[in-house]
C-alpha positions, 0 to 999 in steps of 0.5 A: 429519155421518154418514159413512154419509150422505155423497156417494159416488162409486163408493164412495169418498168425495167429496174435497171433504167431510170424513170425519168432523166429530169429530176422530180419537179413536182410531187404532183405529178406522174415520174415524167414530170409532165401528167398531173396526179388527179386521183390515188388508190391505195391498197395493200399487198403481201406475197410471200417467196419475194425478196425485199431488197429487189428494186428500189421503189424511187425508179419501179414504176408500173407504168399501166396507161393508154399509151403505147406500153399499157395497151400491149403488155409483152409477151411472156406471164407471170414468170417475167418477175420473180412473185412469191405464191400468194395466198388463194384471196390476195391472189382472187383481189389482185386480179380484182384489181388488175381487171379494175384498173385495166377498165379504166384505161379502157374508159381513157384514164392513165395509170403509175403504179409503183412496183410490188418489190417488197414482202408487203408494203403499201402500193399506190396506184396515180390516175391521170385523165387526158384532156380528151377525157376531162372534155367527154365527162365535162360535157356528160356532167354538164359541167359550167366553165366560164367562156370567153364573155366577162361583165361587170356586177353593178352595184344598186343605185348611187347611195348602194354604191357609196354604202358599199365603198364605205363598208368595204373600206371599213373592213379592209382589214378584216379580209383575208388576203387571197386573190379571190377577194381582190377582183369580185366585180367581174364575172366571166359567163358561165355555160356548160362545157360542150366539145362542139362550142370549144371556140365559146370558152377561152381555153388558153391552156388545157392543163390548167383549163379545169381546176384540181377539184374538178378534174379530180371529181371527174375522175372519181366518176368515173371510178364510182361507175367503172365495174369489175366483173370479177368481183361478182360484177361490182360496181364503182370504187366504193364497192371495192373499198367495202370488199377491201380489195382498195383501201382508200381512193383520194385526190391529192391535197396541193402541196404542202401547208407548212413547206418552207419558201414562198411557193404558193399553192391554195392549201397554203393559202387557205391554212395561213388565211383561214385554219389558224387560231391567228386569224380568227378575226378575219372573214373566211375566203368562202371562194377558195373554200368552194375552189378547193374543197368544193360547193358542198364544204363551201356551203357548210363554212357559209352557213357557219360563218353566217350563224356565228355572225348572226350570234353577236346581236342576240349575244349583246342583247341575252347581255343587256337582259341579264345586266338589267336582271342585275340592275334591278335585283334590289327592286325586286318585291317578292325576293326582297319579302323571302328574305325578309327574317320580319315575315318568318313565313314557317315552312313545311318540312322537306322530307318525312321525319328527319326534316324539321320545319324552316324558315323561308328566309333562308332560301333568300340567295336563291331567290335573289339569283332567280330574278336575274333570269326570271324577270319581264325581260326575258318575255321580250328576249324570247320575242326577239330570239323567235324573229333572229331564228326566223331572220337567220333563216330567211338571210341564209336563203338569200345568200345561198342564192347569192353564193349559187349564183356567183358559183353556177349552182342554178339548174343542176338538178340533172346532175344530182340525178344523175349521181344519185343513180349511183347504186351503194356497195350494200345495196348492190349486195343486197340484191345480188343475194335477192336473185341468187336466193331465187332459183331462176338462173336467167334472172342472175345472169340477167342481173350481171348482164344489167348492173354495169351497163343498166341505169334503171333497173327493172322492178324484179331487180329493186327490193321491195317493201317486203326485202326492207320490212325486217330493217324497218322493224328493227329500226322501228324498235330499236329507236323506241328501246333507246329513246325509252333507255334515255327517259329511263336513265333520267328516271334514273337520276332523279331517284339519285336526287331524291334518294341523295337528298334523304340520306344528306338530310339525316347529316345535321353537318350537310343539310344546309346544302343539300339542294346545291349539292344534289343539283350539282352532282346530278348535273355532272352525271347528266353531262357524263351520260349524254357524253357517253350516249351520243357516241353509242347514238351515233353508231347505232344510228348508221348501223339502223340505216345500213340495215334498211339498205337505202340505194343511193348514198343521199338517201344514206345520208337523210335517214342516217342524219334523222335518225342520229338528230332524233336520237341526240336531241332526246338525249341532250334536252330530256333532262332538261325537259324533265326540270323544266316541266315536270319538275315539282308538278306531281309532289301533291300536298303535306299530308297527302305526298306522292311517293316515288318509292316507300318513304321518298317523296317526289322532289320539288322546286325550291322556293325561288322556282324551277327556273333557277335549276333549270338555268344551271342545267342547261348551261352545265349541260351545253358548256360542258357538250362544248368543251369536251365534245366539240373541242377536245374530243374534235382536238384530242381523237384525231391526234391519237388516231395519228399517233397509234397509225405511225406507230403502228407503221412504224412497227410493221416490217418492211413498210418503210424506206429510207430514201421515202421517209426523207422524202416522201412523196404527196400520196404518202402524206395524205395516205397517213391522213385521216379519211374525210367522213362527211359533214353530219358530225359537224352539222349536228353539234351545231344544230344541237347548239342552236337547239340550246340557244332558241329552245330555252332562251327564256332560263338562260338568256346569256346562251348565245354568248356562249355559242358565240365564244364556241363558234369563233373557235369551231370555224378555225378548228373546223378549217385547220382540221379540213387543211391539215389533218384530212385527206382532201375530200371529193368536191360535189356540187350541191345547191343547198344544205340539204335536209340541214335546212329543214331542221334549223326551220323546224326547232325555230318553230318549236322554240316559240312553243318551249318557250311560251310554256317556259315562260307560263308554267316554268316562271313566276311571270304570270302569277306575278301578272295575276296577282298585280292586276287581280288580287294587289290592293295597290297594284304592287307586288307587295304581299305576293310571297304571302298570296302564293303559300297555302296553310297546312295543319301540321296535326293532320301530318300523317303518323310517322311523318312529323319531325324528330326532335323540332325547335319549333314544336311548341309555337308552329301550329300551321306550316306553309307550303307554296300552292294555291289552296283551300286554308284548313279552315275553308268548307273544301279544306286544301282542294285547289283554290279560286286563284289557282284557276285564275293562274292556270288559265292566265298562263294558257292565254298567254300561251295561246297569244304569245305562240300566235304573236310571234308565229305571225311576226315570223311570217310578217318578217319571212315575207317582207324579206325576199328569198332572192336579193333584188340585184341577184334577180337583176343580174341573172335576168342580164346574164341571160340576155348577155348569154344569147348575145354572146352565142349569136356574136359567136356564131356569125363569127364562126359563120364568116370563117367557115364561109370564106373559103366557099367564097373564094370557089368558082361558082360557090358564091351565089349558092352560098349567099343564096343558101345563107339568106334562104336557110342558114340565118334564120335556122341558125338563129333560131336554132341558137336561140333554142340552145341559148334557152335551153342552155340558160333555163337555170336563170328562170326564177 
């Protein structure tokens, strides 16, 4: 029996006749096995009165479609079926949602909807587009399907081709096994899809002619611009969902991942392929990716697929540089001298009164692990990671061009125009509240009459400066209160450091280790903190945009992603800033110490230097980011979202069925899904990742190891978590990563000035140089220890300050302290010396010359890397010539059809010919010149 046949009462089917009198084939499908599933909305109901035992939800279907049954519902009401009286706001969001869905049908659309049988429940409303829909919005999106025309991609000359064979032989078993990389030569001629070119596309069968992501995104537009009146005029199905009149609104995953057998679908492709731990060593199918996921999540796993690959070479040589740190460790002069007990250079005491004088041998370990980083090395992996930045960058650009022109990205900018007209649920409100503030009447009613149909709306309509003013300030505040919170917080621990420090040093059983332990504890307390402030970051950060009220939803996403970045980039790198560059700066001199409270001193850098510290802070710091935040809690959350949403379905009553546990159905899978956010949360961590890897290379070279471990875990994390455990996201067409690029671009340039200053203040790389060329008597580094400790008097300690009870009170007349200063027997005793000028303004140079060295190098390898590949060029050139061919070949084709039955009439066939040699050839061929132009101006480059 024909479902569109069957009794209907108030458009739902009568409980007493069956569905469908085939069995269900697919759970992608309406009941009649034939109408593809391209959307869901969810929502839930409650009434009260109802009984639950009424129907069986497997044959209570509400079959609200355009066909026959949904355009005249019968006669009678409310009645029909027994509803218990529903509460004044359910009662106010079904009739929301009832005019809702009938303005869909009135836009083509069809509808299935299970019945309301139970006391509460959850419903699920199935959208179909027809063919004659999916056509109208293709061409209103402009929408590139591939014609009837296929051409071959040739490679280069002969010795390309001959390279590429090899390559590709070579990693035969490296790619994934998916249809997309078998035949990769070929490709079909793409245009945007017009109802009057049909014969121009080869369209063997129309229900397979779009792809699920495609028709699934039509679909979706045309939710996001349908209006409900009755919800004061709402427009499209985010507002809905803001108001809780839906819950959710999805297009269905296809199938299955784990199901059992060998029926294929692309998600069980895509997970066996790609989303398994199994698999890591395998390049991603990035064409099924953008197939299945669409050109936005396609790009993202193209980017991080690239950025992964990219980390092997700068991982083997961080690598080489800290093997070579090792190699040369028993060379190195000025640790050798530190630990030499012969020198026994006497130390100023490290604190007042409790800290007696020492030697400097003992701090021997410390320089010894110092060189390991700290050596001529790590100036030229610096170089090196400024040009790999730059070379990252500029190799992306080229395969984003590769990638839009294999997926038809160029020429699309009407169509993110015309989706960012789409005005956000807030702001709608925003302005509604706006004109009702007002006292003109006019001015609302023109507003409801103007919303829904109106792209553009008049300048009454918008808010002005003036409306976002308040949010501009608290956004302004607020960012300042939490970058000041975070510079306090790092204050915060360095009290800790100093405090932790004096109380340790009066243990005579702890002050051996209480460097090692104050940099450790403190390290971890860092760590837990920008933990914590990330979280609280990244949620004020949406409610700082939210009240700034942008209209569309990619200005949303902008401000939303520099926010958030300004404010976890302060909060990971400035305890990282602070060792780095202020560490040990203010300290002053003995006799003349800058306190931070009475008492405590301003901490130093250990004899080694910062650097050593500065190492084991970053790595503690991005270690730790990686492994709790990136893979457990990525690993860890979801599963417990999981686990607390079924158990508390399991907990409501009247929500499960047992024919429906045991078989389920695809939209109550993925119902109990997580929702699919966006990609800023996975952009970010990385972005924050390649801040560690570029920004202070210099101190730890060995960071793109690291990166690169995390990385081969993120991409298949990333994939099983987008396979398996999110509801499928709506593909969306973009060309580029955004606003993403802009900031990679702009930490790469930052990355050479931190490191020019890491390497000229932070180091001893340039006093080294300094004291080689200038002050050696040999040209060696012999004596440098001795060259860079000033003397100090100890009788001119200040009272109260010597230290108690020292072995070393009878023989130490002189303590040595690490500055360059005037002996006390100098004519301007402890004012800073001609060497300390001489460093100082060493360091500046090099600063100056390594910035210009290397920003030039940049710019000499960004312009001998063209951003568009030379055969991509080539080949858009020839789909262009191609693409007219083709429209002229196909249009005298058509031309001959239709003139032959002219021809066959009496008296037509001069006319005919006359009239096609006067007018119809040239017009037509200027005529599809003009539409061949038009229709390929995204292949100007």
């Amino acid at each position: 029996m024909d479902p569109e046949n069957l009794p209907v009462i108030n458009n739902y089917l009568d409980a007493n006749e069956p569905a469908s009198s085939e069995a269900r084939l697919s759970r992608m499908h309406f009941h009649d096995n034939r109408r593809k599933v391209d959307y869901v909305l969810a929502y839930h109901y409650r009434k009260r009165g109802a009984h639950p035992g009424q129907g069986s939800p497997g044959h209570s279907l509400a079959i609200v479609s355009n066909g026959e049954t949904g355009k005249e519902p019968h006669a009678g009401g409310p009645g029909d079926i027994e509803l218990g009286p529903l509460d004044a706001l359910e009662e106010e969001r079904k009739e929301q949602r009832e005019e809702f869905e009938h303005n869909l049908m009135e836009a083509g659309l069809e509808l299935e909807k299970d019945l309301e049988s139970k006391s509460q429940g959850s419903v699920f409303v199935r959208i179909h587009a027809p063919w004659q829909v999916l056509a109208r919005e293709a061409e209103f999106l402009k929408i590139k399907v591939p014609t009837k025309k296929m051409y071959e991609i040739k490679a280069g000359g002969s010795i390309a081709k001959t390279f590429n064979a090899i390559l590709q032989k070579l990693s035969s078993p490296l790619q994934p096994r998916v249809p997309e990389h078998s035949s990769n030569r070929m490709k079909n001629l793409s245009y945007p899809f017009s109802r009057e070119k049909m014969y121009l596309y080869n369209i063997q069968e129309k229900d397979t002619f779009f792809d699920n992501a495609t028709r699934s995104r039509i679909v979706h537009e045309i939710l996001k611009r349908t209006a409900c009146s009755r919800a004061n005029n709402t427009m499209g199905i985010n507002s809905l969902i803001a108001n809780n009149i839906y819950e959710a609104a999805y297009p269905l995953h296809d199938g299955e991942y784990d199901s059992p057998g060998d029926d294929m679908n692309d998600r069980k492709l895509l997970y066996q392929e790609w989303a398994r731990y199994g698999v890591f060593y395998k390049f991603q199918p990035i064409d099924l990716i953008r197939k299945y996921f669409g050109e936005k999540i396609g790009l993202y796993f193209a980017w991080l697929g690239l950025y992964t690959s990219f980390l092997i070479p700068s991982s083997v040589i961080g690598v080489i540089v800290f093997l070579y740190g090792c190699a040369t460790i028993e060379e190195d002069i000025p640790s050798k001298e530190m630990c030499d007990q012969q020198n026994a250079f006497t130390m100023c005491p490290l604190c007042d009164k409790s800290c007696d004088y020492w030697n400097l041998s003992s701090a021997c370990g410390t320089a010894r692990a110092s060189h390991l980083f700290d050596n001529p090395a790590t100036v030229f992996f610096s170089i090196f990671m400024a040009l790999w930045a730059t070379m990252f960058l500029e190799n992306w650009k080229r395969l984003q061009m590769r990638l839009g022109y294999f997926w038809d990205l160029t020429g699309i900018e009407e169509e993110e125009e015309r989706a960012q007209e789409h005005s956000r649920p807030e702001y709608e409100s925003k302005v509604r509240e706006k004109m009702l503030k007002e006292s003109d009447k006019s001015v609302v009613q023109k507003l409801d009459a103007n919303t829904a149909g109106s792209e553009d709306e008049d300048d009454e309509d918008k808010l002005t400066w003036k409306d976002r003013f308040p949010g501009y300030l608290m956004n302004f505040a607020s960012i300042l209160f939490m970058i000041a919170l975070t510079f306090s917080i790092v204050f915060g621990v360095i009290v800790y450091r100093i405090t932790t420090a004096a109380a340790l040093s009066l243990n005579k059983a702890t002050r051996s280790n209480v460097r090692v332990t104050v940099t450790a504890t403190a390290v971890i307390i860092n760590l837990v903190v920008i933990l914590i402030l990330d979280e609280i970051y990244g949620a004020v950060a949406k409610w700082l945009t939210k009240i700034e009220v942008p209209k569309t939803e990619q200005t949303f996403e902008e401000r939303l992603i520099l926010k958030a970045f300004l404010l976890k980039f302060v909060n990971a790198y400035s305890p990282i800033f602070y060792v780095a560059f202020f560490k040990g700066r203010f300290v002053g001199r003995p006799g003349s110490y800058v306190y931070v409270f009475d008492g405590y001193r301003m901490e130093e850098c250990a004899p080694g230097g910062c650097l050593m510290e500065l190492c084991i802070q970053l790595s503690i710091i991005m270690l730790g980011k990686q492994l709790i935040q990136n893979n457990i809690f990525e690993i860890g959350v979801p599963k417990l979202k999981k686990l607390f949403r079924k158990l508390k379905d399991e907990t409501e009553p009247g929500e499960t069925d047992s024919s429906h546990s045991k078989h389920p159905e695809q939209w109550d899978l993925d119902y109990s899904l997580e929702p699919y956010t966006g990609l800023t949360p996975e952009y970010m961590e990385m972005i924050i990742q390649f801040g560690f890897v570029t920004l202070f290379v210099a101190s730890f070279p060995l960071a793109p190891v690291f990166a690169l471990l995390n990385n081969v875990i993120e991409v298949r994390l990333d994939a099983k978590k987008f396979v398996t455990e999110l509801r499928r996201p709506d593909a969306v067409r973009t060309k580029d990563i955004g606003i993403w690029f802009d900031i990679l671009s702009g930490i790469g340039k930052f990355s050479v000035i931190i490191n020019a200053f890491v390497i000229a203040v932070t180091s001893d790389f340039i006093p080294r140089l300094v004291y080689q060329y200038s002050y050696s008597h040999n040209g060696t580094l012999h004596g440098f220890v001795n060259h860079t400790l000033s003397f100090f008097n100890v009788s001119q300690l200040k009272e109260g300050t010597q230290p108690e009870n020292s072995q070393f009170d009878q023989e130490v007349q002189f303590c040595r302290f690490k500055d360059y200063r005037e002996p006390p027997w100098a004519p301007n005793p402890y004012e800073f010396s001609k060497q300390y000028w001489s460093v100082l303004s060493a360091r500046l140079a090099f600063v100056i010359i390594f910035q210009n060295l290397v920003m030039f190098l940049s710019v000499l390898v960004d312009w001998m890397i063209p951003d568009i590949p030379t055969d991509i060029s080539d080949q858009i050139k020839k789909e262009k010539s191609l693409l007219v061919d083709f429209f002229l070949k196909e249009e005298h084709g058509k031309l001959k059809i239709t003139d032959e039955p002219a021809q066959r009439s009496p008296g037509g066939r001069d006319r005919s010919k006359g009239s096609r040699a006067a007018s119809s050839a040239p017009s037509g061929r200027s005529q599809l010149s003009s539409r061949a132009s038009s229709g390929s101006q995204h292949t100007n480059v």
